[in-house]
TORVEX-297693 format. One record per atom (N, C-alpha, C): residue in three letters; x, y, z; residue number from 0. Coordinates in Angstrom, 3 decimals. Example, Ala and Ser with C-alpha at 12.3 -4.5 7.8 and 13.67 -1.06 7.14 Angstrom:
BEGIN
+------+----------+----------+----------+-----+
| type |        X |        Y |        Z | seq |
+------+----------+----------+----------+-----+
|  ALA |   13.190 |   -5.690 |    7.800 |   0 |
|  ALA |   12.300 |   -4.500 |    7.800 |   0 |
|  ALA |   13.200 |   -3.300 |    7.800 |   0 |
|  SER |   12.850 |   -2.250 |    7.080 |   1 |
|  SER |   13.670 |   -1.060 |    7.140 |   1 |
|  SER |   12.900 |    0.030 |    7.870 |   1 |
+------+----------+----------+----------+-----+
This chain:
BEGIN
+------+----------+----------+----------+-----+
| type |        X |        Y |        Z | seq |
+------+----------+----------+----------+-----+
|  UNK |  -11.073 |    0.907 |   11.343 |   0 |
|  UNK |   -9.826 |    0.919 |   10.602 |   0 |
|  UNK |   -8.675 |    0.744 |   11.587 |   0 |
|  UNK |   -7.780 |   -0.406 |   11.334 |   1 |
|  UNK |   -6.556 |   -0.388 |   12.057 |   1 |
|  UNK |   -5.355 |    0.375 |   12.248 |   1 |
|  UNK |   -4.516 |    0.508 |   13.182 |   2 |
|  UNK |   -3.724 |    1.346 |   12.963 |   2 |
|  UNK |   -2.805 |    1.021 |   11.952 |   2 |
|  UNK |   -2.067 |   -0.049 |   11.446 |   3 |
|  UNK |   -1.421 |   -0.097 |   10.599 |   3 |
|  UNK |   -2.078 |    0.389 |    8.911 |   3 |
|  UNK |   -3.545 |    0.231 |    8.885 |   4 |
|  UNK |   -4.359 |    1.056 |    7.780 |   4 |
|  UNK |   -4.384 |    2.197 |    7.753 |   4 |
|  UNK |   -4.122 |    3.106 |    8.909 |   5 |
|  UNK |   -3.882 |    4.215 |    9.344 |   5 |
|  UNK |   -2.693 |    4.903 |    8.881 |   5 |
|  UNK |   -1.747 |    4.203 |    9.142 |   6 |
|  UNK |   -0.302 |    4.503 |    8.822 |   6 |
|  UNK |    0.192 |    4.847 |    7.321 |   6 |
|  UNK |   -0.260 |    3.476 |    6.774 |   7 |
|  UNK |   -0.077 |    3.062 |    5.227 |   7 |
|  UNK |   -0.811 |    4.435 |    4.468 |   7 |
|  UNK |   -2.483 |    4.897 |    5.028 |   8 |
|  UNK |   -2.540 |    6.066 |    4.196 |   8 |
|  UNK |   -2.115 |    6.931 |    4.269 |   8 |
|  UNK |   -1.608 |    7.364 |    5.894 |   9 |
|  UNK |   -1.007 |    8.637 |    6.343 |   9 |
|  UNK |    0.469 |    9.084 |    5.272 |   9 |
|  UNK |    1.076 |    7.417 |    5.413 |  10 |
|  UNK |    2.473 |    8.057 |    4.747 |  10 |
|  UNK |    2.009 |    7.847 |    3.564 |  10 |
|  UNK |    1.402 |    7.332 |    2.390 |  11 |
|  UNK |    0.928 |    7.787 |    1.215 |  11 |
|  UNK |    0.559 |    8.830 |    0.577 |  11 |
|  UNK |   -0.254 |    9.266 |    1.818 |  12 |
|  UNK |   -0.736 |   11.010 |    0.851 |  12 |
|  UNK |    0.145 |   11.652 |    1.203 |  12 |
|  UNK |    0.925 |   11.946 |    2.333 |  13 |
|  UNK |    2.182 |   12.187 |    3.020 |  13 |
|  UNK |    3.190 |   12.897 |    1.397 |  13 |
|  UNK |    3.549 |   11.261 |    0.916 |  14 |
|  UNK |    4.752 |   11.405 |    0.206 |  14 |
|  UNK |    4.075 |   11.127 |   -1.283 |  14 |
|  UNK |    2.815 |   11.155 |   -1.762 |  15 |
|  UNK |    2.395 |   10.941 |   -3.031 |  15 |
|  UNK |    1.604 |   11.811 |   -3.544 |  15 |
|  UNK |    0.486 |   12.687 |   -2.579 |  16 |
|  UNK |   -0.781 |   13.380 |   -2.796 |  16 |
|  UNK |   -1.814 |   12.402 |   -3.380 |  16 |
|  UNK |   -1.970 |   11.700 |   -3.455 |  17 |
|  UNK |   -2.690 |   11.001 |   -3.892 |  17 |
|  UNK |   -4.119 |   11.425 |   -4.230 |  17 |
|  UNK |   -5.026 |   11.941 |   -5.557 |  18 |
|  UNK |   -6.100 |   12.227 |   -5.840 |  18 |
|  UNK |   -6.895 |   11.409 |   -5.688 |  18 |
|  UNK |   -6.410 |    9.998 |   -5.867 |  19 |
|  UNK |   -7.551 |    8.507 |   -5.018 |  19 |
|  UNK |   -6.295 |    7.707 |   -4.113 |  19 |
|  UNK |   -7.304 |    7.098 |   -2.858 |  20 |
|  UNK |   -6.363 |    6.260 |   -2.584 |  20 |
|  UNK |   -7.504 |    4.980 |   -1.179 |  20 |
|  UNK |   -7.211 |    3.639 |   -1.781 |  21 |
|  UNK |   -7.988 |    2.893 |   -1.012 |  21 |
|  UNK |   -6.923 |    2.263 |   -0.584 |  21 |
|  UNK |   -7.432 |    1.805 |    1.193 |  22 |
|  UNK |   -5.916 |    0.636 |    1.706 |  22 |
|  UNK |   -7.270 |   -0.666 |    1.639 |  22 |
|  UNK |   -6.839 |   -1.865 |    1.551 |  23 |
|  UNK |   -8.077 |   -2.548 |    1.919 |  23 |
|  UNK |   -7.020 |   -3.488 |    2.547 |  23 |
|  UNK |   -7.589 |   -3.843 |    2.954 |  24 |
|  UNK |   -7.103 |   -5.149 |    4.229 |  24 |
|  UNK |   -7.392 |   -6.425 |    3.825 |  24 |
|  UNK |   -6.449 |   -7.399 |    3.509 |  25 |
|  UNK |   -6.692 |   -7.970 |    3.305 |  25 |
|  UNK |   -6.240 |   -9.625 |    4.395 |  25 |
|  UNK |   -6.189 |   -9.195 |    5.635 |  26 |
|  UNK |   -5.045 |  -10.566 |    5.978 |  26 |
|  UNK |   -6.416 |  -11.383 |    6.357 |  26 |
|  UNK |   -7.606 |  -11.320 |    6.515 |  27 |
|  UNK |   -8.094 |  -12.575 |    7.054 |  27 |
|  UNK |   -8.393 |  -13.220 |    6.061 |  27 |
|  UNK |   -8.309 |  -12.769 |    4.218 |  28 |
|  UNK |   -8.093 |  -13.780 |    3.562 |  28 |
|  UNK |   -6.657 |  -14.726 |    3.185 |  28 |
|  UNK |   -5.803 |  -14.545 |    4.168 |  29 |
|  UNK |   -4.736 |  -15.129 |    4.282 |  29 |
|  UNK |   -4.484 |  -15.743 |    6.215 |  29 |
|  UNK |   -5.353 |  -16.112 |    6.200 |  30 |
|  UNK |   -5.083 |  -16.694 |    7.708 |  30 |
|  UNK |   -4.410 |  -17.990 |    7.702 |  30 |
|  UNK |   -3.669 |  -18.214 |    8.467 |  31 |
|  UNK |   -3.509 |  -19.600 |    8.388 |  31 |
|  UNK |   -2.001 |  -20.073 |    7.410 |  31 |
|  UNK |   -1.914 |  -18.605 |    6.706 |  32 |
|  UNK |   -1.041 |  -18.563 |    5.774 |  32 |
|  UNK |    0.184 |  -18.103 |    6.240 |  32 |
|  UNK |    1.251 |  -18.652 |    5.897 |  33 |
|  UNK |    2.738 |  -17.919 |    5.971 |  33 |
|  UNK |    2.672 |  -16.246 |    6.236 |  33 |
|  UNK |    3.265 |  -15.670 |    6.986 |  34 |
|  UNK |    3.420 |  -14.371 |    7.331 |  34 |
|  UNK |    1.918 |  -13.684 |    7.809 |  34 |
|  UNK |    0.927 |  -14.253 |    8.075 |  35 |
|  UNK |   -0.154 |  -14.061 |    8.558 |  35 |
|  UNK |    0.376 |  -14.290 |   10.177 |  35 |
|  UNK |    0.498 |  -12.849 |   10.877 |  36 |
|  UNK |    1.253 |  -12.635 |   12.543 |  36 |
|  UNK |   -0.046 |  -12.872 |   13.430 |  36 |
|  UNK |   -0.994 |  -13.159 |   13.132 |  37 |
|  UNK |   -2.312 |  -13.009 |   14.039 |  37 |
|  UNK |   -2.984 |  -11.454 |   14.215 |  37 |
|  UNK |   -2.287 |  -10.591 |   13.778 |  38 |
|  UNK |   -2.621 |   -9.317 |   14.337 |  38 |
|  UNK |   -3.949 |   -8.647 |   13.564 |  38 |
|  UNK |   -3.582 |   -9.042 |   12.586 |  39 |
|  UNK |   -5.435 |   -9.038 |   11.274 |  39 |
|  UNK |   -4.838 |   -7.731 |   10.286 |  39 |
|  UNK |   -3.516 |   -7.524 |   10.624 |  40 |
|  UNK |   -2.653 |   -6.045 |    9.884 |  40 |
|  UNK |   -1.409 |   -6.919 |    9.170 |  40 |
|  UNK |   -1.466 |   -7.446 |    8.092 |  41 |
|  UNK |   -0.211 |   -8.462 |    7.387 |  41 |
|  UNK |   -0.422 |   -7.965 |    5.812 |  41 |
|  UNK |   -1.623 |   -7.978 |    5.808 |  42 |
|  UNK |   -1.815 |   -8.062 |    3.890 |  42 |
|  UNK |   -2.654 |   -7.370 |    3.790 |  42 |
|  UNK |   -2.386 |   -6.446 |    2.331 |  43 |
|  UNK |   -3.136 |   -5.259 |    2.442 |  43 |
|  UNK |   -2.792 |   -5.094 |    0.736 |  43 |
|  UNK |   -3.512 |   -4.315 |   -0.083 |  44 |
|  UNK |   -4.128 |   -4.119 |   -1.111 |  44 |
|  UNK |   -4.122 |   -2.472 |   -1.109 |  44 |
|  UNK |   -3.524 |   -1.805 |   -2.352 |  45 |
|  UNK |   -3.754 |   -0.273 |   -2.053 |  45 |
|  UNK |   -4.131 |   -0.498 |   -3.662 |  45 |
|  UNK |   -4.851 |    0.498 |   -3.696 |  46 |
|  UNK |   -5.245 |    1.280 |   -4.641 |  46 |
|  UNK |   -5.157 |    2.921 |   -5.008 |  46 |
|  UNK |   -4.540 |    3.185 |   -5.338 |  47 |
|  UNK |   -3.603 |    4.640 |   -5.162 |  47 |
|  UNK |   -3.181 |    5.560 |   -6.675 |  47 |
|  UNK |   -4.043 |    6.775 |   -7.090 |  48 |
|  UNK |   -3.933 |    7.251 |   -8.231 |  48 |
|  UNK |   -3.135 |    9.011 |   -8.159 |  48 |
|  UNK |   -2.216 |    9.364 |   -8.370 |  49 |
|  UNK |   -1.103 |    9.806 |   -8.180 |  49 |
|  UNK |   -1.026 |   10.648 |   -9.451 |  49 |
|  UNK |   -0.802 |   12.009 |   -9.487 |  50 |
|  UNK |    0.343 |   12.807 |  -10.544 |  50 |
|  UNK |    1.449 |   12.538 |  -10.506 |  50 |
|  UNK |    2.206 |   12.253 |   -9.251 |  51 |
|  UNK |    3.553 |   11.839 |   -9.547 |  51 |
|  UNK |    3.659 |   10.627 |  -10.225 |  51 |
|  UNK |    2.703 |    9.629 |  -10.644 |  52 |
|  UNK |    2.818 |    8.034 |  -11.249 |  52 |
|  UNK |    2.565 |    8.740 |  -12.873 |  52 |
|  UNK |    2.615 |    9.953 |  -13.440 |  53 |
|  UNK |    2.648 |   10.402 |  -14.732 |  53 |
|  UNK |    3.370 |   10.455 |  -15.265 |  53 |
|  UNK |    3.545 |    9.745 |  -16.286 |  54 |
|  UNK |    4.904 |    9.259 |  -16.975 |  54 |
|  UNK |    5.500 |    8.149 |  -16.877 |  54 |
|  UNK |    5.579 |    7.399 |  -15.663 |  55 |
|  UNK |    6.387 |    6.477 |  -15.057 |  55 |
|  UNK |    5.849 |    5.147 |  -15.740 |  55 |
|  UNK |    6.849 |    4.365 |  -15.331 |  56 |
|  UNK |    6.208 |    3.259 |  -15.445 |  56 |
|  UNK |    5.602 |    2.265 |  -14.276 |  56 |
|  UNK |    4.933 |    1.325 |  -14.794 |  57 |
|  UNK |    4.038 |   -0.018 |  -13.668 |  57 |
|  UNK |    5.003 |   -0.027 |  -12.294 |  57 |
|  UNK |    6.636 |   -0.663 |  -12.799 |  58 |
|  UNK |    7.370 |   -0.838 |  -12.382 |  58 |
|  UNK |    7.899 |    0.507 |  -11.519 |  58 |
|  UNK |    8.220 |    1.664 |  -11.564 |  59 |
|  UNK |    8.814 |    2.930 |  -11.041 |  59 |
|  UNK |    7.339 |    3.359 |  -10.095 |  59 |
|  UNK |    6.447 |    2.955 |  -10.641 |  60 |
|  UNK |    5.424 |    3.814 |   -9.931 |  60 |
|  UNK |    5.007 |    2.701 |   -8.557 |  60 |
|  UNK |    5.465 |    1.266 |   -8.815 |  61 |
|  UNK |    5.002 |    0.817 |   -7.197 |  61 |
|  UNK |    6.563 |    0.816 |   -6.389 |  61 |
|  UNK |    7.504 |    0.978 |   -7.113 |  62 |
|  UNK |    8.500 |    0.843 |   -5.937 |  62 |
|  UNK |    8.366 |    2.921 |   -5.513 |  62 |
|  UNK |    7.746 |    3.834 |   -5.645 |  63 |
|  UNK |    7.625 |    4.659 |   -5.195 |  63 |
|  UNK |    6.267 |    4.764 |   -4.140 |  63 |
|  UNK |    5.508 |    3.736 |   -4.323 |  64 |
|  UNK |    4.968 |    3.019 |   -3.390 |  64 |
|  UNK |    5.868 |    2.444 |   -2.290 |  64 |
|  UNK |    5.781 |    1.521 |   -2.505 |  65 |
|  UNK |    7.066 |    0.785 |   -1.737 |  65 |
|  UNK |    8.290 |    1.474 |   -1.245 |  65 |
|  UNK |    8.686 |    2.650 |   -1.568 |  66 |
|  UNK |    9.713 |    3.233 |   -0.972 |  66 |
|  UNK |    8.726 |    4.543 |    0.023 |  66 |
|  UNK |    7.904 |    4.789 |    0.076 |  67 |
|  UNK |    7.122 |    5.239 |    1.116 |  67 |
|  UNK |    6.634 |    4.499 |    2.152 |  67 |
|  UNK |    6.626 |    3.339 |    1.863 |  68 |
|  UNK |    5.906 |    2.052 |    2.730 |  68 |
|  UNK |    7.068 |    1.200 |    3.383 |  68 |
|  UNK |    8.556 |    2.130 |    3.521 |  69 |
|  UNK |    9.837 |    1.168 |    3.411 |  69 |
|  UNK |    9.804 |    0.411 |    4.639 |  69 |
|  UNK |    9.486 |    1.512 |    5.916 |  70 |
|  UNK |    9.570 |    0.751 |    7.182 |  70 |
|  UNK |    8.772 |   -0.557 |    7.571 |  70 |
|  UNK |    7.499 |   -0.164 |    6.875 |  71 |
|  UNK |    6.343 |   -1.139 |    7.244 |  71 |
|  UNK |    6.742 |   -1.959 |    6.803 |  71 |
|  UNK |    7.300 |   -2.000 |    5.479 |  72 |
|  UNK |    7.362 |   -3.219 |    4.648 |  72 |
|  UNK |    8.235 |   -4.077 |    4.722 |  72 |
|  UNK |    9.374 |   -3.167 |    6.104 |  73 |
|  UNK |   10.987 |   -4.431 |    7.053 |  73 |
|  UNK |    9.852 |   -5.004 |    8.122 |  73 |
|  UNK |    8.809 |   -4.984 |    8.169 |  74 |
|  UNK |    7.838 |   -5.236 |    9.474 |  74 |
|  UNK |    6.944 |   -5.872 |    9.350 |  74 |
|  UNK |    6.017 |   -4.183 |    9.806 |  75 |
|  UNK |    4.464 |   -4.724 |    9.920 |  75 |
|  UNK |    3.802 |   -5.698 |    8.822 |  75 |
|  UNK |    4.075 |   -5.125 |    7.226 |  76 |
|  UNK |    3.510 |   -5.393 |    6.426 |  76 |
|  UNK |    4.136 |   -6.771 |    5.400 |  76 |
|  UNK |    3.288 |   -7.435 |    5.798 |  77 |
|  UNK |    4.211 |   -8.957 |    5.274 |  77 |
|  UNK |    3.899 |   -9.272 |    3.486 |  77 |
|  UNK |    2.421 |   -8.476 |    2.956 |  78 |
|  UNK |    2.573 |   -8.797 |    1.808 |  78 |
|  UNK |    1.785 |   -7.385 |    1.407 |  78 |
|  UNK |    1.619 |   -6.767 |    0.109 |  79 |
|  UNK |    1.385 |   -5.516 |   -0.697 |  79 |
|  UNK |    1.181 |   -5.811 |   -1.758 |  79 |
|  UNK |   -0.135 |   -6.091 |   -2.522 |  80 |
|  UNK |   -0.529 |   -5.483 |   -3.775 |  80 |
|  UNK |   -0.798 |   -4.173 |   -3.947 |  80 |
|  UNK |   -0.315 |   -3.574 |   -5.044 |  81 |
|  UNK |   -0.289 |   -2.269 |   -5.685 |  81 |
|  UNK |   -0.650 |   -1.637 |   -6.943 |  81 |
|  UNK |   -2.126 |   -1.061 |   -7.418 |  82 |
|  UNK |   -2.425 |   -0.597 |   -8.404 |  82 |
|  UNK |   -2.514 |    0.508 |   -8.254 |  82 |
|  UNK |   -1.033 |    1.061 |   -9.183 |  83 |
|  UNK |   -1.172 |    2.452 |   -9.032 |  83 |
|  UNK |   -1.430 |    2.644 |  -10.599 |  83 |
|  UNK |   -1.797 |    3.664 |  -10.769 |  84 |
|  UNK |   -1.820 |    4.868 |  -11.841 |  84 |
|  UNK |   -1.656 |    6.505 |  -11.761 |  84 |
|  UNK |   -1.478 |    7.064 |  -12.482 |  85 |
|  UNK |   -1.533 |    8.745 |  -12.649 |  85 |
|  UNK |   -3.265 |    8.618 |  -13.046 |  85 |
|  UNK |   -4.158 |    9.641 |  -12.564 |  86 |
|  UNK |   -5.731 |   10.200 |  -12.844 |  86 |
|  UNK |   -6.217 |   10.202 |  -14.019 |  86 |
|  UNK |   -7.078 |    9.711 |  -14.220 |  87 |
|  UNK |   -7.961 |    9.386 |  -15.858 |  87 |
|  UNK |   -7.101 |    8.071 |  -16.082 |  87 |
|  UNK |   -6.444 |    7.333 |  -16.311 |  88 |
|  UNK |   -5.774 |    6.135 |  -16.483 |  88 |
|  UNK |   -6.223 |    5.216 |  -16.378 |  88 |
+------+----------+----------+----------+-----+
């Protein structure tokens, strides 16, 4: 696991608790591609199931993603898919 995979879960459970949470990596299916830095840490895929995403919506629940992920995401992290939900969902 890379350090930037490292990071992404650290500050997730950090600022979400997260009852599930997968990072998957995704940049070597984007090689070759725009914002692909060589580093093999660009694109990444979370999967992330949350009490705080209860109630919320699609929309509120990934920019609370995304606002945990703020630094990475002026940076390291060039692209982010996000399926979140609240548990049983």
């Amino acid at each position: 696991m890379g350090e930037v995979t490292k990071l992404i879960e650290k500050k997730l459970t950090a600022a979400l608790s997260p009852t599930f949470l997968e990072v998957i990596n995704d940049s070597d299916s984007h090689r070759g591609h725009a914002g692909h830095d060589g580093s093999g840490e660009s694109h990444f895929t979370v999967i992330i199931k949350s009490e705080a995403f209860r109630g919320e919506t699609r929309v509120a629940q990934q920019r609370m993603v995304m606002g945990a992920l703020k630094e990475e995401l002026a940076g390291k992290i060039h692209a982010l898919a996000i399926k979140a939900s609240a548990p049983d969902t």
